[in-house]
C-alpha positions in Angstrom: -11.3 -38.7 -5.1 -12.8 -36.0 -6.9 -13.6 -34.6 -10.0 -13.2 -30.5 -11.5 -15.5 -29.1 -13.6 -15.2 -25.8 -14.7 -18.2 -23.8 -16.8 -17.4 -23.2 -20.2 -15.5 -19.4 -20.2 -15.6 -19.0 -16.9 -12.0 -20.1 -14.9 -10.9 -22.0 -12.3 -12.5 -25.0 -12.3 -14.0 -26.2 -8.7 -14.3 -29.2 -7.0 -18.2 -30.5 -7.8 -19.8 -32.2 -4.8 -20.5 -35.0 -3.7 -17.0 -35.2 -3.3 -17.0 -39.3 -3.7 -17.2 -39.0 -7.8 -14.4 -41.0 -9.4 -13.1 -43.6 -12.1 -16.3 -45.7 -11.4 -19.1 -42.5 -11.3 -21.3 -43.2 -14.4 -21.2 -40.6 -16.6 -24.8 -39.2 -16.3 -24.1 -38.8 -12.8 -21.5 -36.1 -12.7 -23.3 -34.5 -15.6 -26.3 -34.2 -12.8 -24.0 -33.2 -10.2 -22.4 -30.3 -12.4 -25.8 -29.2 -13.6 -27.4 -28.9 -10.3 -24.1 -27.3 -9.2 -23.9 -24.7 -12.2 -28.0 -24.6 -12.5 -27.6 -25.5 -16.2 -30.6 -27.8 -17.9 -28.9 -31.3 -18.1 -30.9 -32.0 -21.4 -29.1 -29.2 -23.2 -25.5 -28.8 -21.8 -22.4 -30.9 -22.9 -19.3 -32.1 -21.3 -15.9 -31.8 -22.5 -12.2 -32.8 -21.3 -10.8 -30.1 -20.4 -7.2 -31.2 -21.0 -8.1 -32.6 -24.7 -11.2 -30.6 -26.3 -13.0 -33.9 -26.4 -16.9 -34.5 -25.9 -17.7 -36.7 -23.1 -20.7 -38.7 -24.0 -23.2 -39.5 -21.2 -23.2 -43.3 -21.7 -21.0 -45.3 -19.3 -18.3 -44.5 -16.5 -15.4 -41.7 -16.3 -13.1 -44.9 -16.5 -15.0 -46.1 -19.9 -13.6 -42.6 -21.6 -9.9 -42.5 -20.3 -11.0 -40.7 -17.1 -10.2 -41.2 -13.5 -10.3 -39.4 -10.3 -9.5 -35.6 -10.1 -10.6 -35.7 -14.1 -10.9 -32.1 -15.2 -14.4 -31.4 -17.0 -15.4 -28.5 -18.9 -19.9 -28.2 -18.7 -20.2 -26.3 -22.2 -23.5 -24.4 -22.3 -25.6 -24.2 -25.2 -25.3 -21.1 -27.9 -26.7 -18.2 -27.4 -27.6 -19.0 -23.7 -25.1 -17.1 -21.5 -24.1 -17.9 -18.4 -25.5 -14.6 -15.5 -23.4 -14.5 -12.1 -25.0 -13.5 -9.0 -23.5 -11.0 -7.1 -24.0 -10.3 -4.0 -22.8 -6.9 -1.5 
């Protein structure tokens, strides 16, 4: 059980830890996870499904919105904040 998230124009999507987020995860929670995972500000990005375009509000479960485990996620960052790589080598 699992769920993707990928960052909004950046491809593939990756698995976001802790890898025990499902059906029953509230919301907020994988929004957290992402954030911490993408270092985005919680309070100012969104998440979308990625296989229908629609918002994912915060309130309630994955299950409460149609999704389950292995849901695919898209974090969508604010406008006119891009997102910078770090490169390494």
């Amino acid at each position: 059980m699992a769920v993707l998230v990928r960052l909004e124009n950046e491809m593939p999507p990756v698995l976001i830890p802790p890898y025990s987020l499902g059906a029953d995860t509230p919301v907020a929670e994988v929004m957290q996870a992402a954030c911490d995972f993408f270092r985005q500000d919680p309070a100012t990005a969104t998440l979308w499904n990625m296989v229908t375009g629609a918002p994912v509000p915060v309130e309630g479960t994955l299950a409460d919105h149609g999704l389950g485990d292995w849901s695919a996620l898209t974090l969508g960052l604010p406008p006119g904040q891009p997102y910078r790589r770090t490169s390494f080598g």
